[in-house]
C-alpha positions as CSV (number, residue, x, y, z in Angstrom):
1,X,0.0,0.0,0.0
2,X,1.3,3.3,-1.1
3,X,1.2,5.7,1.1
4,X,0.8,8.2,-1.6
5,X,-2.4,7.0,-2.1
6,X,-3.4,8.2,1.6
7,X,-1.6,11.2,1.4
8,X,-3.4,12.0,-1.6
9,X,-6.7,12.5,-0.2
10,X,-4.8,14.6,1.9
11,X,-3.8,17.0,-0.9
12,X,-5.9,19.8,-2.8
13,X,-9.0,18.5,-4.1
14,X,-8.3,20.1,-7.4
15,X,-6.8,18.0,-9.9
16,X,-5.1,19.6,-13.3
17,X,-5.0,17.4,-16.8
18,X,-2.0,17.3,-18.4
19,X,-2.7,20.2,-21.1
20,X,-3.2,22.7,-17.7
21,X,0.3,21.3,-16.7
22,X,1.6,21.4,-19.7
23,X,4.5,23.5,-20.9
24,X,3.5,25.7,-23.7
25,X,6.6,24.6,-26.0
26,X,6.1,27.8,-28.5
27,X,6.5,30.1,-25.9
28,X,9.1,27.8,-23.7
29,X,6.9,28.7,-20.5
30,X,4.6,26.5,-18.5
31,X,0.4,27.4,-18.1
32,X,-0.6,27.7,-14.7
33,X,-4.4,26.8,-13.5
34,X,-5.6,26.9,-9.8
35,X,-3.4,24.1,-8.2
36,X,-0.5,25.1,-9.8
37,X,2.5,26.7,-7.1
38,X,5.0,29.8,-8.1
39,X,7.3,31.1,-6.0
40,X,7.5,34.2,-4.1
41,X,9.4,36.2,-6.8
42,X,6.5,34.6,-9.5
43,X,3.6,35.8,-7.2
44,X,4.8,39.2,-7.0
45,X,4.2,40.0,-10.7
46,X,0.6,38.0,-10.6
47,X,2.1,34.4,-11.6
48,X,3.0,35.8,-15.0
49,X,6.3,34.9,-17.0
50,X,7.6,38.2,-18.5
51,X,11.4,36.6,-18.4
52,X,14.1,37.1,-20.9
53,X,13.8,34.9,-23.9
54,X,16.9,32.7,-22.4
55,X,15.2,32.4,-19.5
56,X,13.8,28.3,-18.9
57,X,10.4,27.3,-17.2
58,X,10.4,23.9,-15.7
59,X,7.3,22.0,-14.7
60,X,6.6,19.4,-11.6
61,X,3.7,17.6,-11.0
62,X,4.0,17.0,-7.3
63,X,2.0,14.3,-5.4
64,X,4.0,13.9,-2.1
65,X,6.1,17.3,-1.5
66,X,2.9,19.1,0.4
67,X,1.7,18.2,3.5
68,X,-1.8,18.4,4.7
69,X,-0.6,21.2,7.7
70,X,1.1,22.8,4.7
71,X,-1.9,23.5,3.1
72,X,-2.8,25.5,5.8
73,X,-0.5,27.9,5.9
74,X,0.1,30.6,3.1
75,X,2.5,29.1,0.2
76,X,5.3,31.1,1.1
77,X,5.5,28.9,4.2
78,X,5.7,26.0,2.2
79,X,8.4,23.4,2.6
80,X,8.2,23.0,-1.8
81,X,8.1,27.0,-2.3
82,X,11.5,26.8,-0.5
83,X,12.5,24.3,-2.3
84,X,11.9,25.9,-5.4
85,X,13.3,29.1,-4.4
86,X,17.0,27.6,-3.6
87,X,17.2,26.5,-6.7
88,X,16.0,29.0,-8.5
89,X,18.7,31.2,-6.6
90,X,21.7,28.6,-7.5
91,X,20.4,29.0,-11.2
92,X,19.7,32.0,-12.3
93,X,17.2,32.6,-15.5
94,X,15.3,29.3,-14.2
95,X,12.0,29.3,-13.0
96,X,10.0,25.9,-11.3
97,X,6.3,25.8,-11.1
98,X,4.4,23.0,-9.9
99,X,0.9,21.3,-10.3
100,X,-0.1,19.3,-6.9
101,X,-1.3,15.8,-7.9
102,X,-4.5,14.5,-5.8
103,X,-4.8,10.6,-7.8
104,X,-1.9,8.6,-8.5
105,X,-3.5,6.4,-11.1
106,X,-4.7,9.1,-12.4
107,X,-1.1,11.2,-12.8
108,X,-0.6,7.9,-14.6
109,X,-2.9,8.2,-17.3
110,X,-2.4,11.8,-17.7
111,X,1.1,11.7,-18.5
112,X,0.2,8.6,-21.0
113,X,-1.8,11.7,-22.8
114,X,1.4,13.7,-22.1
115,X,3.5,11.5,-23.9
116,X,1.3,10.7,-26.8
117,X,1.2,14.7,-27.1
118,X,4.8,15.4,-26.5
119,X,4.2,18.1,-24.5
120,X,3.6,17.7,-20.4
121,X,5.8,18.3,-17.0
122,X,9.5,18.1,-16.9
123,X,9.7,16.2,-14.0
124,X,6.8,14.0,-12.8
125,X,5.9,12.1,-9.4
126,X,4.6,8.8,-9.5
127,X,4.1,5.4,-8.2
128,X,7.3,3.2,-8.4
129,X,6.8,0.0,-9.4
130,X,4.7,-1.5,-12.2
131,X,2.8,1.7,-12.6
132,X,5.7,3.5,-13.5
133,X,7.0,1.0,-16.2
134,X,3.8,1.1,-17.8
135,X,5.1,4.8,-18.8
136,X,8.6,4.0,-19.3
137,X,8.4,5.0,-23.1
138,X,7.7,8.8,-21.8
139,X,10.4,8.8,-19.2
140,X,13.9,9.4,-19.6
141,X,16.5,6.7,-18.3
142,X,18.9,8.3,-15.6
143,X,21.6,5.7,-15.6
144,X,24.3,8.1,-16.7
145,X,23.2,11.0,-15.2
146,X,23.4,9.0,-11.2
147,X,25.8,10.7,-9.3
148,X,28.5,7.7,-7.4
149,X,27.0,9.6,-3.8
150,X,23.5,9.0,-5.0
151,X,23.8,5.6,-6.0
152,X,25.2,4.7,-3.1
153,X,23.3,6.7,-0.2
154,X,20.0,6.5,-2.0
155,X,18.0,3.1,-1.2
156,X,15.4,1.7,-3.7
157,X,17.1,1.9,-7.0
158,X,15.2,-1.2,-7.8
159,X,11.8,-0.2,-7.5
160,X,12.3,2.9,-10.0
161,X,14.1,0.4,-13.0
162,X,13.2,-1.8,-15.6
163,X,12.0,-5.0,-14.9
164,X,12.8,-4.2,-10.5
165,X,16.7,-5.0,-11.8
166,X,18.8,-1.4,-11.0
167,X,21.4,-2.8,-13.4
168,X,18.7,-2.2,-16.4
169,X,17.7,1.3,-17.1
170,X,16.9,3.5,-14.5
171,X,13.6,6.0,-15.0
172,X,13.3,7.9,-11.2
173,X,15.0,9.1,-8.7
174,X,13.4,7.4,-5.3
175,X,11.4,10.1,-3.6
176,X,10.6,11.2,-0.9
177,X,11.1,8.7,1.6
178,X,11.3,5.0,2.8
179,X,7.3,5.4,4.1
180,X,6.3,2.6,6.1
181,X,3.5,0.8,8.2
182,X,3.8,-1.6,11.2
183,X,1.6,-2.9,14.2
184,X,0.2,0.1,16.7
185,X,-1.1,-1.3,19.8
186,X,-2.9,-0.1,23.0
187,X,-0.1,-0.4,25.9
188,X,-3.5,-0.1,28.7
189,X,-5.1,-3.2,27.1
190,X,-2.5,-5.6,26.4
191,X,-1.4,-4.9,29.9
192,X,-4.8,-6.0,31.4
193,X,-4.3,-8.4,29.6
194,X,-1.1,-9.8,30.6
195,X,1.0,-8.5,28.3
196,X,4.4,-6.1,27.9
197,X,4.6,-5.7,24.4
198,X,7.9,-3.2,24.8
199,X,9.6,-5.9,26.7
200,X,8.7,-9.1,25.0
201,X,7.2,-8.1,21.8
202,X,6.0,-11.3,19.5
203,X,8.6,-12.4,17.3
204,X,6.3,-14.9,15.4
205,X,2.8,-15.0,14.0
206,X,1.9,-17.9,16.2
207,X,3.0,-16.2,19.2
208,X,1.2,-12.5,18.1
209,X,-1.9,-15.2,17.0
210,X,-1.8,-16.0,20.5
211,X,-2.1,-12.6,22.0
212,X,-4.8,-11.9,20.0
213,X,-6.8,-15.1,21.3
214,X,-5.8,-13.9,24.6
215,X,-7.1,-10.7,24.4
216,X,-10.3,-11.7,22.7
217,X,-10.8,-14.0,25.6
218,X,-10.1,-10.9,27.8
219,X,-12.9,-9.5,26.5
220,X,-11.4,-6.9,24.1
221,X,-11.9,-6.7,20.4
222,X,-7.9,-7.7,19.2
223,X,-8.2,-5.3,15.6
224,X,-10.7,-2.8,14.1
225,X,-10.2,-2.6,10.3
226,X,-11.5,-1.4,7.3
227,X,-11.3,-4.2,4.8
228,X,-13.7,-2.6,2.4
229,X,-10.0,-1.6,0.7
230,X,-8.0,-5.0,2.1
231,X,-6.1,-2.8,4.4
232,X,-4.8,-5.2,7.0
233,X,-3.9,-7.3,4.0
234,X,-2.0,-5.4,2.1
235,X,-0.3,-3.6,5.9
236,X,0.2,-7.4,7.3
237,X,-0.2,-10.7,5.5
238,X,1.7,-9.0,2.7
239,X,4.8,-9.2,4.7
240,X,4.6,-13.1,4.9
241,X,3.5,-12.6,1.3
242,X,7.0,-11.4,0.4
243,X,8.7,-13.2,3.5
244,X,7.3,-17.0,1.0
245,X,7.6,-15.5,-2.3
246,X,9.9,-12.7,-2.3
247,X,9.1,-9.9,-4.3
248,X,10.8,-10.8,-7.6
249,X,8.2,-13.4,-7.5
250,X,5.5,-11.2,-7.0
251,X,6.5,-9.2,-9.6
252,X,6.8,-12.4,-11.9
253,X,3.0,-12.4,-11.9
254,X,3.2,-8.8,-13.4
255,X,6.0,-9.4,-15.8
256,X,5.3,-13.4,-16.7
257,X,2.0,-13.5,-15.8
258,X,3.1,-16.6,-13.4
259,X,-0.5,-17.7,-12.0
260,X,-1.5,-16.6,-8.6
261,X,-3.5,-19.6,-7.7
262,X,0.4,-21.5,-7.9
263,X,2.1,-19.0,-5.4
264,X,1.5,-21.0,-2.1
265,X,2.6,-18.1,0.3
266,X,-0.3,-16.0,-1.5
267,X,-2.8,-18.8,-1.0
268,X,-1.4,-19.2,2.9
269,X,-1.7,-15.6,3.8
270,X,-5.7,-15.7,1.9
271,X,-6.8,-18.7,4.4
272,X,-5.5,-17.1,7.2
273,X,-6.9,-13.8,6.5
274,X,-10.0,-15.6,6.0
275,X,-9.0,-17.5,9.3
276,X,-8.4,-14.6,11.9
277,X,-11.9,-13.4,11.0
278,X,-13.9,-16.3,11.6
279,X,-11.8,-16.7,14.6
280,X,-13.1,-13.4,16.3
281,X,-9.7,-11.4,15.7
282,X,-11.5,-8.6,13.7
283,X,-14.4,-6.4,14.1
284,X,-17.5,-8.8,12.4
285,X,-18.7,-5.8,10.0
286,X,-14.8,-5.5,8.8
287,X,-16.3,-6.1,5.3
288,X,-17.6,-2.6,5.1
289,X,-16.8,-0.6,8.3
290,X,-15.2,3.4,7.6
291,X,-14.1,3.8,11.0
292,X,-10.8,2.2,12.0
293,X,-8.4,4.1,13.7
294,X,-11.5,6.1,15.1
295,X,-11.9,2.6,16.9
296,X,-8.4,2.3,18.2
297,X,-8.1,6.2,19.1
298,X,-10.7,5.6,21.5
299,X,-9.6,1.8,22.8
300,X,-12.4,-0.1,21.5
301,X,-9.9,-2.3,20.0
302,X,-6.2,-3.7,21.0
303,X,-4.3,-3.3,17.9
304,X,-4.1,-1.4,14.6
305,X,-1.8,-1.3,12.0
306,X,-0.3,2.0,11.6
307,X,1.6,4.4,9.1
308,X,4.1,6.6,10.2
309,X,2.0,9.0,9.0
310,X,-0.8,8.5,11.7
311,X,2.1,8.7,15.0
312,X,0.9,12.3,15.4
313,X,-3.0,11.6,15.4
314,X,-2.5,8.7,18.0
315,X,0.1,10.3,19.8
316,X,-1.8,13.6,20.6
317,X,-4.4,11.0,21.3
318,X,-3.3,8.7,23.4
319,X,-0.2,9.7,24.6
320,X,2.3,7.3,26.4
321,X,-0.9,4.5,25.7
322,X,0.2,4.4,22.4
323,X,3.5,1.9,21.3
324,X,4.1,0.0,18.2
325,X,5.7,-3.1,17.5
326,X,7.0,-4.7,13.8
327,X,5.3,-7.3,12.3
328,X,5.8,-10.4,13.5
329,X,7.7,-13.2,11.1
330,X,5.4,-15.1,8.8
331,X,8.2,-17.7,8.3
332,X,10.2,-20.0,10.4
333,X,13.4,-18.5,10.8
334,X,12.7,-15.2,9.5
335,X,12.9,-11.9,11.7
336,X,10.0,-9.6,12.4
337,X,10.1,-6.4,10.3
338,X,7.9,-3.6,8.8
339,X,6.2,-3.0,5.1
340,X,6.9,-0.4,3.3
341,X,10.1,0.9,1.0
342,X,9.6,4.0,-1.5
343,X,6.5,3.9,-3.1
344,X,7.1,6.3,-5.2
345,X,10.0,8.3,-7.4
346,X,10.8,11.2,-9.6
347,X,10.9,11.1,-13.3
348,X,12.0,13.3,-15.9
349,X,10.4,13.1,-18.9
350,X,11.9,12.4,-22.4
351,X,10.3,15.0,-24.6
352,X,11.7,18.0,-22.1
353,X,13.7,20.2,-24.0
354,X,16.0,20.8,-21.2
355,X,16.8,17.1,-20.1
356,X,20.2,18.2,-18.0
357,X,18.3,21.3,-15.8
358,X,15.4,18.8,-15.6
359,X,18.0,16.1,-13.8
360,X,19.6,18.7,-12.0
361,X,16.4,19.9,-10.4
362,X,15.4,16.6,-9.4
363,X,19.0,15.8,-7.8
364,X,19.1,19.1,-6.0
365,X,15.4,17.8,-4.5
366,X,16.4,14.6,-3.6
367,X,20.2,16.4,-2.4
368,X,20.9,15.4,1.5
369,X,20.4,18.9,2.6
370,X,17.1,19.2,1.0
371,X,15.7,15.9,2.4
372,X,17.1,16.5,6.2
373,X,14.7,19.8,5.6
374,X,11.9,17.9,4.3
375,X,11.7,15.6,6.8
376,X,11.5,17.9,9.5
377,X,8.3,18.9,8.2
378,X,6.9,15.5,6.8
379,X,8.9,13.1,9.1
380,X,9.6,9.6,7.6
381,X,12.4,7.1,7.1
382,X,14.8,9.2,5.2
383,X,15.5,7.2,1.3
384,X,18.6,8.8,2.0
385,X,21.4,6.4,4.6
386,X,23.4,9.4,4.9
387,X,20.7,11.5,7.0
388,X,20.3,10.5,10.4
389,X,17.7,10.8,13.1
390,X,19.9,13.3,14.7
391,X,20.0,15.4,11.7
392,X,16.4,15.4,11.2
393,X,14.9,16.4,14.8
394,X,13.8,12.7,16.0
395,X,16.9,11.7,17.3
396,X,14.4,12.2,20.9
397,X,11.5,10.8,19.6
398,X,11.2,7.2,20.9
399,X,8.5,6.1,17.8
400,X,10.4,7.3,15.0
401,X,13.5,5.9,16.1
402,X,12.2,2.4,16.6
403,X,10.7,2.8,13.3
404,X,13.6,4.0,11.5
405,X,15.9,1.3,13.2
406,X,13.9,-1.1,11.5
407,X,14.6,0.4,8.0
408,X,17.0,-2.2,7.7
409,X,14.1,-5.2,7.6
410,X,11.9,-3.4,5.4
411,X,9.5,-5.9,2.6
412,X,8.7,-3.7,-0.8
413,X,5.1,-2.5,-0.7
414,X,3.3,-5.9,-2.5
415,X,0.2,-4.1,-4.2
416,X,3.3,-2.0,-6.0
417,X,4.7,-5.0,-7.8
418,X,1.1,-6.2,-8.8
419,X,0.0,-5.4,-12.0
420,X,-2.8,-2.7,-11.9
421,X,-5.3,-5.1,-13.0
422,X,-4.9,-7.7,-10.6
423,X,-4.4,-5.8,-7.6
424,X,-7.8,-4.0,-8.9
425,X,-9.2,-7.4,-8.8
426,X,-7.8,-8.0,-5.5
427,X,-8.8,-5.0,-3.9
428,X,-12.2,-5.0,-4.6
429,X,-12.8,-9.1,-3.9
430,X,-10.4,-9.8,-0.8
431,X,-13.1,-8.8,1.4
432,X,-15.4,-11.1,0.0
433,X,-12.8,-13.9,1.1
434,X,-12.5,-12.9,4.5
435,X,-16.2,-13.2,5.3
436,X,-16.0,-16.5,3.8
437,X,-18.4,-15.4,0.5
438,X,-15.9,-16.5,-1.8
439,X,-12.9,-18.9,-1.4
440,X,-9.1,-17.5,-1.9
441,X,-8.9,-20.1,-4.9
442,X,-11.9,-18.1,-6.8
443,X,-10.0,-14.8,-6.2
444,X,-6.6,-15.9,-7.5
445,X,-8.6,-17.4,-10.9
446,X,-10.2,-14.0,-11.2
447,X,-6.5,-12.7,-11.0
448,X,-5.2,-14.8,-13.1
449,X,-8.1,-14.2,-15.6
450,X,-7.3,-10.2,-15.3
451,X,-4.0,-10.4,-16.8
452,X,-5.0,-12.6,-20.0
């Protein structure tokens, strides 16, 4: 599960097509409509582009840069404005506007139309993965524009290349960060119930299985989901997903069209989906409930998988009640860990007219200096090794530094490696298989069936 996909609902509900973004190639400048950004020296002269001829426009559609607290505050205070604005100052004659993106699928097939027309954003935000290769024929390959640093202190090179394989072509920079999602729990409950969780957290699924029958005998309800979108799925059993198959064989269901019915980890993790609901382990209208974290927030419930995205909410909620713990391991032998990785990168595209300003921009974004800024206002596992917890304000902050210790046992988002049309499948069936209306078999056929 991306986590640009949450944060997206998060970001202006106004979403450009490709011609608004586009950059008007006759006059070398780009259009701006209502969600576009300019920076402060752009607003001052109403947002228009009276530059010398020499002067260069480049355009970002941006999905992840702005932050719902951002979006409160007037532009100038913006984290991306500032961005923008050192640049613009090492560079002089260039000017950066950018479009904020509220759909990732549908950034996708706008810049399919971008393509086709040869005229759309410089640089472009999207999801890693899959999604991104569908698109590759747009995008321009970065291998020999990767600075040594880069290659080396940026993690998930992989998910932004051809075929997964970073020693193919590479089309994005990995941006912004490694996000992440791992098991919240109520420290009040679990310890009526027996249980220090920060001492001896569970290092198996049989033993977490058993804390879960525990506190459902206790009385409490163990997890409150939302399975409507397979949440918990995609935030849990995908890690023993990965842990049996490994995501290069995920991703052979994408690229070979191997058949899901035949991956036995994916048919294991399906039954016991299926399993922990029949066995009392979720909320019974799971199917079609809205109100999860609502339900943890206010301790109807034991656990909840979490995002790093939603420490803050429970935090100011329920304060020192609030812990997390990894996800337990799915496999004998294996450790516990977390699910996540960079879900998403930064492209340039291969009709810009200014390719090497284009690649600069986007390395001066992804830069060290700029991502120790930008995590101190949108906190996350930094993409980057070379930035540390100290250098980013969390070095005091007990939740982020557990999660970003774990950084080093961290499963690629599954749903990223599926193909489009069998995670749709998925995504709108997987509930049926946890109430039991249809088996896990049916929904791997349909799966299969989606990529013919």
């Amino acid at each position: 599960m991306k986590k640009m996909r949450r944060a997206a609902a998060l970001l202006l509900a106004v979403l450009m097509s490709f011609t608004a973004a586009a950059c008007d190639q006759s006059a070398g400048t780009a259009s701006a409509g209502a969600s576009s950004g300019e920076t402060a020296s752009q607003a001052e002269t109403g947002g228009e582009t009276s530059q010398p001829q020499e002067d260069v426009t480049l355009t970002w559609w941006v999905a992840n840069t702005v932050t719902a607290d951002e979006q409160k505050l007037p532009q100038d205070q913006w984290y991306i404005t500032k961005c923008i604005e050192r640049f613009e100052e090492a560079n002089p004659g260039t000017h950066v506007k950018f479009t904020l993106q509220t759909d990732g699928m549908q950034t996708i097939q706008d810049f399919k139309a971008a393509v086709v027309a040869g005229n759309g954003p410089d640089i472009v935000e999207m999801f890693s993965g899959p999604n991104m290769l569908s698109v590759s024929e747009g995008l321009l390959p970065l291998n020999d524009y990767i600075t040594e640093e880069d290659r080396a202190n940026i993690v998930g090179w992989n998910t932004v290349s051809e075929d997964m394989d970073d020693s193919k072509a590479i089309y994005a920079y990995p941006y912004p960060s490694q996000s992440a999602v791992m098991i919240g729990y109520n420290k009040q409950i679990l310890s009526d119930c027996g249980y220090d969780l920060e001492a001896n957290p569970p290092q198996t699924i049989e033993e977490l299985e058993s804390i879960f029958a525990a506190v459902r005998d206790k009385g409490y309800l163990p997890i409150h989901t939302d399975e409507a979108f397979p949440i918990t799925f995609y935030y849990m059993f995908a890690y023993g997903w990965v842990q049996g198959t490994g995501t290069d064989g995920i991703y052979a269901h994408t690229k070979d069209k191997t058949s899901y019915l035949d991956d036995e980890a994916f048919m294991r993790m399906l039954n016991k989906y299926s399993t922990w609901y029949s066995e009392g382990f979720f909320n019974e209208d799971a199917a079609t409930s809205a109100d999860a974290i609502n339900a943890f927030l206010q301790g109807e419930c034991a656990f909840y998988c979490v995002g790093l995205w939603d420490f803050p909410t429970c935090t100011e909620t329920m304060g020192d009640n609030f812990n997390i713990i990894p996800i337990p391991s799915f496999e004998k032998g294996g450790e516990p860990g977390i699910v996540g990785g960079i879900g998403s990168g930064l492209s340039v595209a291969n009709y810009t007219q200014h390719p090497d300003l284009a690649v600069k921009l986007v390395q001066h974004i992804t830069s060290k200096e700029e991502m120790k800024e930008f995590y101190q206002v949108a906190p996350g596992i930094p993409m980057r090794t070379d930035v540390t917890v100290e250098e980013i304000g969390l070095a005091d902050d007990p939740l982020y530094t557990k999660a970003i210790a774990l950084r080093s046992n961290i499963v690629y988002w599954a749903d990223n490696v599926m193909s489009a049309e069998a995670a749709s499948t998925f995504s709108q069936f997987a509930s049926q298989v946890l109430v039991g209306n249809m088996t896990a078999e049916d929904l791997a056929r349909q799966m299969d069936e989606s990529q013919q």
